[in-house]
N, C-alpha and C positions, 0 to 999 in steps of 0.2 A: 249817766252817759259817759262813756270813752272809750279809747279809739284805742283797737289793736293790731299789730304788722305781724306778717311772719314770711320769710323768706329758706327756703331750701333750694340749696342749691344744686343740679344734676352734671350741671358741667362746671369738671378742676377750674378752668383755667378763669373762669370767674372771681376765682377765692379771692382776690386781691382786693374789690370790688365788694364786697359784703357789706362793710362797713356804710361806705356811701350811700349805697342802695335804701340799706335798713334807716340810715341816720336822712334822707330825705323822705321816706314814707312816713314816718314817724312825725317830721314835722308838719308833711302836709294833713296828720290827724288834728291837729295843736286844737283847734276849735272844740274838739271832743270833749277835752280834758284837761284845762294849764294848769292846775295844781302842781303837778311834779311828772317824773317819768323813769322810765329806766329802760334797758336792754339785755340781753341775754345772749355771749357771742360764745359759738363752739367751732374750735381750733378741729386738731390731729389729735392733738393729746400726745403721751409720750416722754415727756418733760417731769412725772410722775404725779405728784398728788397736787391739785391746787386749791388754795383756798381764798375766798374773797370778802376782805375784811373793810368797816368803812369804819371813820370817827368824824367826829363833830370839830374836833380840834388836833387836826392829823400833825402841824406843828410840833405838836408835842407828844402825841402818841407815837408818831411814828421815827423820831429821831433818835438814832440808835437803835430800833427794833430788829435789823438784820443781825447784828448782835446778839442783842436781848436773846432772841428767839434760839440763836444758833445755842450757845450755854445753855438754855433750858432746857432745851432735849437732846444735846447732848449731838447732833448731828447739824449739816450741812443744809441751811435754811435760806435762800432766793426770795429775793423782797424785790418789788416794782411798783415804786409808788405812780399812783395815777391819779392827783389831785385828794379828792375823800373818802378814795379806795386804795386799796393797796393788793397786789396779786404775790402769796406765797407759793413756793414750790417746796414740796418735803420728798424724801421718802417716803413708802409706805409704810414702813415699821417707826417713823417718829410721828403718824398724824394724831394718835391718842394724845400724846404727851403735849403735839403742838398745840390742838385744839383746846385742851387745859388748861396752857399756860395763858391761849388766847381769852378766854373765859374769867380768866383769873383777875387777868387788866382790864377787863369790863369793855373789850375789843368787840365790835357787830360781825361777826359771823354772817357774811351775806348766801353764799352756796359755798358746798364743797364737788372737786370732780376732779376730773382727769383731762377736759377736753373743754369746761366752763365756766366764763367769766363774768359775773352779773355786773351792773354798772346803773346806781338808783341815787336818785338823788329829789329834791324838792324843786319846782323851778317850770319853767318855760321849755318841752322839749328842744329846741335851738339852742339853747343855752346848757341844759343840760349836758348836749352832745358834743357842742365845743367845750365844756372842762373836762371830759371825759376822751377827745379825741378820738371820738367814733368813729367818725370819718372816713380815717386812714387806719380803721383797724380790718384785719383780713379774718379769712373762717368758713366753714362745710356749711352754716344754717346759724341763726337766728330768730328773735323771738322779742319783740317788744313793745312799751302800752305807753300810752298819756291818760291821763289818772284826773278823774274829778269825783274829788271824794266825799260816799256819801251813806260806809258804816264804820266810818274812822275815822279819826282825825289827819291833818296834813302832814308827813311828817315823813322821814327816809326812810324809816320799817316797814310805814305803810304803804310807801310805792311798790309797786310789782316793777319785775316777775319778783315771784317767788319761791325759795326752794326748799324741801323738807326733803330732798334724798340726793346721792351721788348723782352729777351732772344732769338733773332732772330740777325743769320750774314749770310754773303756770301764770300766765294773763290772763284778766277774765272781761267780759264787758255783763254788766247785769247786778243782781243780788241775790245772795242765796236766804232766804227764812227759814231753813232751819238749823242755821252751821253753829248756833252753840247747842244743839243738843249733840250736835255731829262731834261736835269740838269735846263733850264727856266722852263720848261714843270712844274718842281715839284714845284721849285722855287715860281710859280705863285699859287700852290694849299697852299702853308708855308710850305714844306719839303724844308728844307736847308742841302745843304751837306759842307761840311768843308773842303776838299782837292778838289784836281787837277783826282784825279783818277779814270777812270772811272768803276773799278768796286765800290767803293761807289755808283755808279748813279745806278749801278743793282741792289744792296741792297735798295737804298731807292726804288727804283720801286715797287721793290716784297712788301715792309712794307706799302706802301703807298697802294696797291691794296687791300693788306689786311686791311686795318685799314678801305677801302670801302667797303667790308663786302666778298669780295672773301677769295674762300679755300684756302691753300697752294699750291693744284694743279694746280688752276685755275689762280692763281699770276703766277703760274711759265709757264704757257701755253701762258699769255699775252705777256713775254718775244719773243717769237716767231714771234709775230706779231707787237709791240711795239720798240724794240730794235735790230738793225740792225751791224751786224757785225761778228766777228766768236767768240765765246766763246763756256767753259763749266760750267755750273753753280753748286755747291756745297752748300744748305743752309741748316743752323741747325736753329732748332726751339725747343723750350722746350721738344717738345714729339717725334721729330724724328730729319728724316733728307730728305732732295730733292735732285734729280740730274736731269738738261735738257740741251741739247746739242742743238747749231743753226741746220739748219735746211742743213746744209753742213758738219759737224761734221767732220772738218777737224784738230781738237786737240785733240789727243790721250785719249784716255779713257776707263777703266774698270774695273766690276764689278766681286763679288765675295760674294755666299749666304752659309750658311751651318745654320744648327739647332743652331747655336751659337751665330751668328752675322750674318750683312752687312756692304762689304767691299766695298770702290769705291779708285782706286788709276790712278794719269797719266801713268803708265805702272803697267806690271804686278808686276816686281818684288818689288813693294812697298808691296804687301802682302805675297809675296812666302814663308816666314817664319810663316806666321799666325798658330794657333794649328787648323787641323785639313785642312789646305786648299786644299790636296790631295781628298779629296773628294768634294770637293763644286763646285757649280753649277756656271762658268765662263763664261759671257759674255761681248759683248762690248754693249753700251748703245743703242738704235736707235738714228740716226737723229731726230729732232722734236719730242721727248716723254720723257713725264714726268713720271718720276721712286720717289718716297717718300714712307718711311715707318716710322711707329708711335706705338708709344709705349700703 
């Protein structure tokens, strides 16, 4: 059991507001899931390549690393540390050399993208969100889960979301039975995933369908018939966001539209405070149908 949020927003002048929004639905899942939590906030973009890096011991990781980083690859490297993350900006033509170098120091690699900021941590969603300062962070859509773990251990890799492609994660509520045959499956195409968890193996599904030249829909449709077990899937993407339920859609789920936004939470009251939710159009998702909206 745990609780997933997702917010897209249809009107600008919200952006500001993002943060709050997602960081009070989030906590009103807590029940779902206290293990740990994390989020998923998408900007403009713009700023060129970002990367979200976390450590256990950012003290020391990260001091001097705007430095470090800037020398290694030989370009003009943008650090913002945010507690036991930290947000890089590169160039496009230093992300190879960055990501190496990152690799090298045994740095977590949380997402890479243009417009995506993932933010995971172990903990109490409330607590998680105030080290993280979610709050007060702004953005087009978001995407985020409280996590009660239970094909992996507790741990920061193992919270969601998760990402295996450019500005693209997934939350999941459910279990999949058969993501380590899934998990050779990718394995043999060079998609490698790095935890035990099997919503990773949904996430690389969906990037790996994509990078074979499928729509976001059409990834999220293969879920259906590729991956076997109960979940509900939650994906952000630069320009939107997807939701598909197994084809038994026995983990709670629902939706919530108004001229304002879209809403998706494991129960209702994750939105009941939204402005404006007295009038929005409320339902629960179908079994087997893919639900995305895009900016």
């Amino acid at each position: 059991m745990c609780g997933i949020v997702g917010l897209f927003l249809k009107n600008d002048s919200l952006q500001t507001q993002l943060g709050a929004m997602l960081t009070d639905m989030l906590i009103t899942m807590t029940d779902r899931g206290p293990d740990s939590a994390g989020i998923a906030i998408y900007g403009t973009g713009g700023e060129g390549v970002k990367i979200t890096i976390q450590s256990d011991t950012p003290d020391v990781d990260f001091a001097g690393l705007e430095t470090d980083l800037s020398e290694a690859t030989g370009s003009e490297i943008g650090v913002r540390i945010v507690d036991t993350h930290a947000i890089l900006t590169c160039p496009a033509d230093a992300r190879a050399a960055l990501i190496a170098h990152l690799e090298a120091k045994g740095l977590r690699i949380m997402g890479v993208g243009e417009a995506m900021e993932i933010y995971k941590e172990t903990g109490l969603p409330r607590d998680v969100a105030a080290r993280f300062g979610l709050r007060e962070m702004s953005g087009t859509h978001g995407i985020g889960h409280t996590r009660m773990a239970t094909e992996s251990a507790v741990t920061t890799l193992g919270a969601h979301p998760f990402s295996t492609a450019d500005d693209q994660c997934l939350v999941h509520n459910g279990s999949l039975s058969n993501h380590n045959q899934m998990r050779r499956k990718l394995a043999r195409k060079g998609v490698m995933t790095k935890t035990e968890n099997d919503t990773e193996v949904g996430a690389a599904y969906i990037s790996s369908r994509i990078a074979d030249g499928a729509s976001l829909g059409d990834a999220l449709e293969g879920t259906l018939q590729d991956l076997d077990g109960f979940f509900t899937f939650v994906t952000g993407t630069r320009d939107g966001f997807g939701v598909v339920r197994d084809p038994i859609a026995c983990k709670p789920a629902v939706m919530a539209e108004t001229d304002d936004y879209v809403a998706f939470g494991s129960e209702y009251r994750a939105f009941a405070d939204l402005p404006g939710i007295d009038t929005a159009r409320i339902w629960e998702p179908e079994p087997a149908t893919v639900y995305f909206w895009e900016r």
